[in-house]
DRENPAMAR-333498 format. One record per residue: x negated, y, z of N, C-alpha, C, CB in turn. Coordinates in pm, 1 decimal, decimal comma, always signed. Each point is the difference from the previous one (the first is absolute). Glycine has a CB too. Example, Ala and Ser with C-alpha at 12.3 -4.5 7.8 and 13.67 -1.06 7.14 Angstrom:
// residues 2
        n.X        n.Y        n.Z       ca.X       ca.Y       ca.Z        c.X        c.Y        c.Z       cb.X       cb.Y       cb.Z
    -1319,0     -569,0     +780,0      +89,0     +119,0       +0,0      -90,0     +120,0       +0,0     +189,2     -117,3     +124,6
     -154,2     +222,3     -196,6      -82,0     +119,0       +6,0      +77,0     +109,0      +73,0     -118,4      -62,8     -214,5
END
This chain:
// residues 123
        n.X        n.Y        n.Z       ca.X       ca.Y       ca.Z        c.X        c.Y        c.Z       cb.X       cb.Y       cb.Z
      -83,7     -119,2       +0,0      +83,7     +119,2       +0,0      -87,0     +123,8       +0,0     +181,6     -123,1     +120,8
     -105,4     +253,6      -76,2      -65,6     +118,1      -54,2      +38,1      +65,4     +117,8       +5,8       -0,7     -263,6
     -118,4      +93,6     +336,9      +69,3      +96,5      +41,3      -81,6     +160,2       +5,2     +129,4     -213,7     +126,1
      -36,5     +267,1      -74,7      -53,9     +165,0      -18,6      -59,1      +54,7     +125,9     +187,4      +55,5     -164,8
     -270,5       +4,6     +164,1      -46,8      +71,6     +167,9      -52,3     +116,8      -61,2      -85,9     -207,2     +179,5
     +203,5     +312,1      -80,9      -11,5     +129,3      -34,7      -78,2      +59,1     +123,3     +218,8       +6,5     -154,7
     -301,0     +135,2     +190,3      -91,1      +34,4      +30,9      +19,4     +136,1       -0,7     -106,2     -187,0      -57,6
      +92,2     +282,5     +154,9      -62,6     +127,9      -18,4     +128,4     +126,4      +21,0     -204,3     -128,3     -184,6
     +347,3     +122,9     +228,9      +57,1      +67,5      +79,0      -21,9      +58,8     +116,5      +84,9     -101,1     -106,4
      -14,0     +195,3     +109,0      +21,4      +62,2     +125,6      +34,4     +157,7      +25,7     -146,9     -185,6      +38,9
      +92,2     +247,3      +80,5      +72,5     +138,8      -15,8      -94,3      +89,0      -20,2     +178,4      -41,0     +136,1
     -145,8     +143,4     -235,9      -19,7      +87,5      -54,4      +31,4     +160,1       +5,0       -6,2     -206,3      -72,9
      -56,2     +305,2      +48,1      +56,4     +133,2       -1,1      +79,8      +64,0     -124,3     -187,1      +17,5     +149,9
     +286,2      +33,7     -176,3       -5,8      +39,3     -139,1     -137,6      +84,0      -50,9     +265,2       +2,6      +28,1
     -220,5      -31,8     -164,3     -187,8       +2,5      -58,2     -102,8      -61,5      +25,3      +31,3     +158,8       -3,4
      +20,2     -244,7      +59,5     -134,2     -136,4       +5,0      +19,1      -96,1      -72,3      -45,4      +14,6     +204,6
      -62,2     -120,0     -190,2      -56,5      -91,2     -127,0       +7,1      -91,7      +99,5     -163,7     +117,1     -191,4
     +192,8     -240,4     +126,0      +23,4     -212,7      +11,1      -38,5      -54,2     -129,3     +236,4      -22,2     +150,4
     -314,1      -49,1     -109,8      -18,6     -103,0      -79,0      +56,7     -180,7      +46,1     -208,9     +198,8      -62,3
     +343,7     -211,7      -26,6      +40,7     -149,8      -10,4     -107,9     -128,7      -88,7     +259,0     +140,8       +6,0
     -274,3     -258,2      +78,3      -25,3     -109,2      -54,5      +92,6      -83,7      -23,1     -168,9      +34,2      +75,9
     +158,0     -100,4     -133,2      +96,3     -145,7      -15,3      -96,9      -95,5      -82,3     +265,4     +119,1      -17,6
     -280,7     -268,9     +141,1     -123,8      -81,3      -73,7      +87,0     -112,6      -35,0     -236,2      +64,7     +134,4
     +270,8     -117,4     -254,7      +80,2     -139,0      -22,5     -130,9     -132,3       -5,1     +233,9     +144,4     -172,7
     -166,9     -237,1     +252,6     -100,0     -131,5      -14,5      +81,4      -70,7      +15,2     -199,8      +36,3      +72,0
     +160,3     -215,8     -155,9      +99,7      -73,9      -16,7      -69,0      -71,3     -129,6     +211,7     +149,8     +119,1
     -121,5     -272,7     -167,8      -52,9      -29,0     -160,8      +31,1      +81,9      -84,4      +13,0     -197,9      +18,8
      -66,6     +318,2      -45,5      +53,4     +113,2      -55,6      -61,0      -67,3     -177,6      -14,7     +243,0     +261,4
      +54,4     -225,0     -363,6      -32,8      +11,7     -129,7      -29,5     +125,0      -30,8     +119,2     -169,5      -48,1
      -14,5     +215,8      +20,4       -4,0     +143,3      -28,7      +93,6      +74,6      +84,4      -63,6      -47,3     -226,2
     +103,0     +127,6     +222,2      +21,5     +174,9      +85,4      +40,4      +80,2     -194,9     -288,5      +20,2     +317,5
     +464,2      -29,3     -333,3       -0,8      +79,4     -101,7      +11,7     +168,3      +95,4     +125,4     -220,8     -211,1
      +41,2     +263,3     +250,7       +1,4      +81,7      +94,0      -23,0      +40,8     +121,2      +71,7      -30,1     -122,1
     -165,6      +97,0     +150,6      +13,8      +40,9     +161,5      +42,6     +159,7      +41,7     -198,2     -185,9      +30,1
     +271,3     +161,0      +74,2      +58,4     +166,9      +45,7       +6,5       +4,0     +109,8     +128,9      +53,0     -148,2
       -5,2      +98,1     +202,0      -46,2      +13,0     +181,2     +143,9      +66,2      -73,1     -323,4      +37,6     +186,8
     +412,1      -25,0     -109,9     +125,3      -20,5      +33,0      +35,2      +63,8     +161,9      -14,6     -221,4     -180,0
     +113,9     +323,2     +215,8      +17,3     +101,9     +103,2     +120,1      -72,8      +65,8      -92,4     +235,6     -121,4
     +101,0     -255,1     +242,2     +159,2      +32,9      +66,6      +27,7      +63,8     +105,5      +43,1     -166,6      -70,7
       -5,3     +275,2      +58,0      +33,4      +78,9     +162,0     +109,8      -20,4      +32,2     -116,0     +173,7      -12,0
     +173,4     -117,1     +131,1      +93,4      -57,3     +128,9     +110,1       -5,9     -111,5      -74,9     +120,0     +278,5
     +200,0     -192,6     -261,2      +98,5      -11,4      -84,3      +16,0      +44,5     -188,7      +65,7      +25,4     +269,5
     -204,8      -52,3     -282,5      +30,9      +28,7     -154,1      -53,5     -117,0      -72,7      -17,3     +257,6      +12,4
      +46,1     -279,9     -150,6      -37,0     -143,5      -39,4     -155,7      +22,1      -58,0     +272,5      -92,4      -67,9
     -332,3      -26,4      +47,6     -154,2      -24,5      -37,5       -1,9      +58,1     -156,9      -49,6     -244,2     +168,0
      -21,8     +343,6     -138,7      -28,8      +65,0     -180,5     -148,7       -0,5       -2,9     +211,1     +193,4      -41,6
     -240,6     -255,3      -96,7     -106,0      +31,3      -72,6     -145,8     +126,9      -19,0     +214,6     -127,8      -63,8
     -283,2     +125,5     +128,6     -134,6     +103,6      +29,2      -20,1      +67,4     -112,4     -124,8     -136,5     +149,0
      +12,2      -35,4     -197,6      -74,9       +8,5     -115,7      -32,2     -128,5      -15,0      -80,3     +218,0      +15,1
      +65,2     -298,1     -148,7      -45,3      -86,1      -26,4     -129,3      -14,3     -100,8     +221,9      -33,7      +79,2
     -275,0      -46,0     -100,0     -117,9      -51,1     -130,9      -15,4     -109,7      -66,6     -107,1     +105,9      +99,1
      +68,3     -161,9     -170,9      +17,9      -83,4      -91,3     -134,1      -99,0      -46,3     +186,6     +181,4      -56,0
     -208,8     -280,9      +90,2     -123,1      +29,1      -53,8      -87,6       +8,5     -160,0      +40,7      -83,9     +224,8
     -120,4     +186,1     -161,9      -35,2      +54,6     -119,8      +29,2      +38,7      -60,5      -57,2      -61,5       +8,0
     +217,5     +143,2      +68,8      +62,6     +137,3      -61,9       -6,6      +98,2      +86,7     +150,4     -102,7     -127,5
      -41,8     +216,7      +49,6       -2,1     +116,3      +97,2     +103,8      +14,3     +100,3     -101,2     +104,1     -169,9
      +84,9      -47,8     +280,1      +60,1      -28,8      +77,0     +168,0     +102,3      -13,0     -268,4      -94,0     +127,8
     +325,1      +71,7      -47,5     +147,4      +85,5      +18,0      +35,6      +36,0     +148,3      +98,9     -130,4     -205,0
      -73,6     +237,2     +204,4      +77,4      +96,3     +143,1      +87,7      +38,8      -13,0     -130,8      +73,9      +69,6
     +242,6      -57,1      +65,6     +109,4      +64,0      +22,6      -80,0     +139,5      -53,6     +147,1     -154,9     +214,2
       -6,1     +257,4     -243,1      -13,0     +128,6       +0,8      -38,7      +51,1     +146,6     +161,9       +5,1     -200,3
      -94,1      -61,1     +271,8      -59,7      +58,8     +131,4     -178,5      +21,5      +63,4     +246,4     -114,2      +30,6
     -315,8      +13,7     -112,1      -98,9       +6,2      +62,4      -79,4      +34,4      -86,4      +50,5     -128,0     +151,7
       +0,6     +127,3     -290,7     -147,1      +50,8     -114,4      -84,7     +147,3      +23,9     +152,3     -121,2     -203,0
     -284,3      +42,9     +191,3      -99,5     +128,3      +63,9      -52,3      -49,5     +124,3     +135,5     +201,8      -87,4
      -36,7     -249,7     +172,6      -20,3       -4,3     +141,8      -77,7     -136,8      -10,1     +221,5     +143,0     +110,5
     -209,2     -241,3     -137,9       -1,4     -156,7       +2,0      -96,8      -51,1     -136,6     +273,7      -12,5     +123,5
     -346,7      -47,5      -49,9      -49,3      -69,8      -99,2      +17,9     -151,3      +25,9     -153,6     +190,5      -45,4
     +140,3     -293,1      -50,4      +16,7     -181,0       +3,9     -108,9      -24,5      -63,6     +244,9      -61,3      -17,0
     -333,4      -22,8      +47,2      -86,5      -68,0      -36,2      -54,7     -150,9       -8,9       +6,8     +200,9      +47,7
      -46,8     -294,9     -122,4      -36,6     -124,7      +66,3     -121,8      -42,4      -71,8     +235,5      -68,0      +68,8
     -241,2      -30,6      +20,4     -151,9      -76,6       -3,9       +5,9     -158,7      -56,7      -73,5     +150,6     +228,2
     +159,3     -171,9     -342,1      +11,4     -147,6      -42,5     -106,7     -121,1      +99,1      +55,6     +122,5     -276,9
     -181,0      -81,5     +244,0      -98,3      -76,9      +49,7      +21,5      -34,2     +131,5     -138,0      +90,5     -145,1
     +192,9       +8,4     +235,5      +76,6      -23,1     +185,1      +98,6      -24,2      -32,7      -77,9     +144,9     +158,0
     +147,9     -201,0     -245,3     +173,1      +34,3       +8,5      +51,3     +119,8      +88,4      +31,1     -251,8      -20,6
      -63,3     +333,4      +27,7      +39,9     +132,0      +57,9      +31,0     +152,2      -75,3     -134,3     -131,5     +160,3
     +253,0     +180,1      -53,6      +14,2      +74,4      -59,9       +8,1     +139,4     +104,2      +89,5     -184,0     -186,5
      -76,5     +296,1     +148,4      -65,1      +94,6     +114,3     +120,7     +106,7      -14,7     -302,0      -35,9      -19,3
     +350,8     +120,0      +67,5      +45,6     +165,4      +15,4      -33,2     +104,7      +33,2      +99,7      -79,2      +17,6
     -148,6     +109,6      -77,3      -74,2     +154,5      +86,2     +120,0     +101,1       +7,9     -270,8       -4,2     -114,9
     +261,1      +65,8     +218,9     +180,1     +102,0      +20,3     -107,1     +113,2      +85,8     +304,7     -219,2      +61,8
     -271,5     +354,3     -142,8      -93,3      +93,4      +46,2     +134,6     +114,8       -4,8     -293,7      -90,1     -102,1
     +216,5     +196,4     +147,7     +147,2      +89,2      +35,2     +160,4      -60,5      +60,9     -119,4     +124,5     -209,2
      +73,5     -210,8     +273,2     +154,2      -60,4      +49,9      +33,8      +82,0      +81,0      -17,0     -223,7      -10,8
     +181,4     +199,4       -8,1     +116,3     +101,3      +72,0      +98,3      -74,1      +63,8      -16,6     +169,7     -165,8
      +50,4     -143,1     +288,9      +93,5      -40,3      +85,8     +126,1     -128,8      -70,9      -60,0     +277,3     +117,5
      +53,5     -224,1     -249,6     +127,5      -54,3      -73,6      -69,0     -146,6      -49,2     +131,4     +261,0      -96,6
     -243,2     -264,8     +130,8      -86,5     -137,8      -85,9       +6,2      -45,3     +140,9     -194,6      +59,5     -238,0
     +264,2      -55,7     +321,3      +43,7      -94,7     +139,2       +6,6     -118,0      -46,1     +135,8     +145,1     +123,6
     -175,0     -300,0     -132,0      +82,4     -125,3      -38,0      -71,4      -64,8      +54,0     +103,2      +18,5     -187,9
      -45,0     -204,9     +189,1     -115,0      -84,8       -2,5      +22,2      -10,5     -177,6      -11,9     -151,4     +290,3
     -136,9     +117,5     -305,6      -40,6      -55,5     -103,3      -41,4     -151,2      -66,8      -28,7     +210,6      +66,6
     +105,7     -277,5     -154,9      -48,2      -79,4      +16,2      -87,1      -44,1     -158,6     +184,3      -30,0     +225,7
     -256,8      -98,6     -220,4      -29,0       -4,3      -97,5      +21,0      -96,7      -92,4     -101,4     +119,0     +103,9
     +131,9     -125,2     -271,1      +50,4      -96,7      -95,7      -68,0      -39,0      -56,0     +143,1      +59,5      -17,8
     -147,2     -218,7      -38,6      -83,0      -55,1     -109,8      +67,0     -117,2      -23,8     -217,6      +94,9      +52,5
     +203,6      -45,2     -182,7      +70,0     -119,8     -137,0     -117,3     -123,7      -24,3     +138,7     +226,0     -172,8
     -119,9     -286,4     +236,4     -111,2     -136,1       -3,4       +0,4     -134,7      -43,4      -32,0     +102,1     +152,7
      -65,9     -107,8     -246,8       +5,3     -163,1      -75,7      -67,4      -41,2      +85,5       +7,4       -2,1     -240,1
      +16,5     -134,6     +319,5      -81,4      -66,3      +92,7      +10,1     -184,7      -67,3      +64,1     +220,4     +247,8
     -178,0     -308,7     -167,5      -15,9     -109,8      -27,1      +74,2      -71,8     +142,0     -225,5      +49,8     -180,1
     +348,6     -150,4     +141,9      +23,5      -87,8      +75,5      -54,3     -198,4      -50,4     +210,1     +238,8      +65,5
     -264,1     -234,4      -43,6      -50,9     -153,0      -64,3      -73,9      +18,6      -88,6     +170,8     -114,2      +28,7
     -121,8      +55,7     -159,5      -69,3      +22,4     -143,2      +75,6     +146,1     -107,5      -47,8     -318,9      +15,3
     +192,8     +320,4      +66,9      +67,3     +120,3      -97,5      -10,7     +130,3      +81,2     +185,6     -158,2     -121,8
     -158,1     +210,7      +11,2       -1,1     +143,0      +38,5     +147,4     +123,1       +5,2     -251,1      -75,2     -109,8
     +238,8     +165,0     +196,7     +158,7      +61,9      +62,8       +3,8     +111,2      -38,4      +29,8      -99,3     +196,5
     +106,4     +155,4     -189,1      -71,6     +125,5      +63,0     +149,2     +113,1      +65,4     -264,3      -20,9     -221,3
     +193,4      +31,2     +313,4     +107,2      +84,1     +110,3      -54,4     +153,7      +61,8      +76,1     -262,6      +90,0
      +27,6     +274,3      -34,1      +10,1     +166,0      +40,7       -4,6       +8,6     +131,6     +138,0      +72,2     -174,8
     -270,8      -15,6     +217,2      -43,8      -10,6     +177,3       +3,7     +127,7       +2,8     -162,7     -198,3      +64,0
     +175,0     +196,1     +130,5      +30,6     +181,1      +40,3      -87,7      -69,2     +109,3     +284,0     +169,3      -65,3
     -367,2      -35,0     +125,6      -26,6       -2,1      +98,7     +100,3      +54,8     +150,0     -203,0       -4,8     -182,3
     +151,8      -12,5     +300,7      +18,6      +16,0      +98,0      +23,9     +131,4      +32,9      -98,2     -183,3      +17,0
      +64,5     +280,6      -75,7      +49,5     +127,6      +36,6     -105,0      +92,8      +67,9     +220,5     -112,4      +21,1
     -255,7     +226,0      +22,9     -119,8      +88,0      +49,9      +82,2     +124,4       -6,6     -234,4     -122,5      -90,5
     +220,3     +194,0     +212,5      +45,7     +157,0      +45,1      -46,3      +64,4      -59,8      +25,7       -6,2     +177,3
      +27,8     +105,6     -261,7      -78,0     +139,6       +4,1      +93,5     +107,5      +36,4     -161,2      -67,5     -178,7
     +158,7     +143,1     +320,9      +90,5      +92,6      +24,6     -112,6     +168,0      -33,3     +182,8     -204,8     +214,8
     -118,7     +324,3     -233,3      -56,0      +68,9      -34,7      +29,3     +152,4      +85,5      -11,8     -173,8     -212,9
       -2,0     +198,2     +337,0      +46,4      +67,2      +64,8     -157,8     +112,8     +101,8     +266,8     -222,7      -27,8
     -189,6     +319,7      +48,1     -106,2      +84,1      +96,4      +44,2      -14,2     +133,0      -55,2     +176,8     -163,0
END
């Protein structure tokens, strides 16, 4: 199986900088999508930013400029940098990957989330 371990939340000032990890290990094959995905108190889980590999990546309107996504095929990892954050980038975060993995001799492929990581953004 596969799983995700996310890394690197916590509290913040507005106008400060986090950097998210998320390390996938497992019989991984390949890693097509990976993303980071928001949910604050009573609202549903929306979409950050995602990447592709060995494409370009995509952001909410909310965060373009602010956010960058990055990954490291070679770690199966993938990173967030969130600079200028504002009170309103309150969530846990969690993180996604579209994963071909090896069970036996065949090969799968499913949609893992991680566990989730704070980032509140307050003075």
């Amino acid at each position: 199986q596969v799983q995700l371990v996310e890394s690197g939340g916590g509290l913040v000032q507005p106008g400060g900088s986090l950097r998210l990890s998320c390390a996938a290990s497992g019989s991984i094959v390949s890693i097509n999508v990976m993303g980071w995905y928001q949910q604050a108190p009573g609202k549903q889980r929306e979409l950050v930013a995602a990447i592709r590999s060995g494409g370009s990546p995509n952001y909410a309107d909310s965060v373009k400029g602010r956010f960058t996504i990055s990954r490291d095929n070679a770690k199966n990892t993938v990173y967030l940098q969130m600079n200028s954050l504002k009170p309103e980038d309150t969530a846990v975060y969690y993180c996604n990957a579209d994963v071909t993995y090896l069970r036996g001799i065949y090969g799968y492929r499913s949609d893992y989330w991680g566990q989730g990581t704070q980032v509140t953004v307050s003075s």
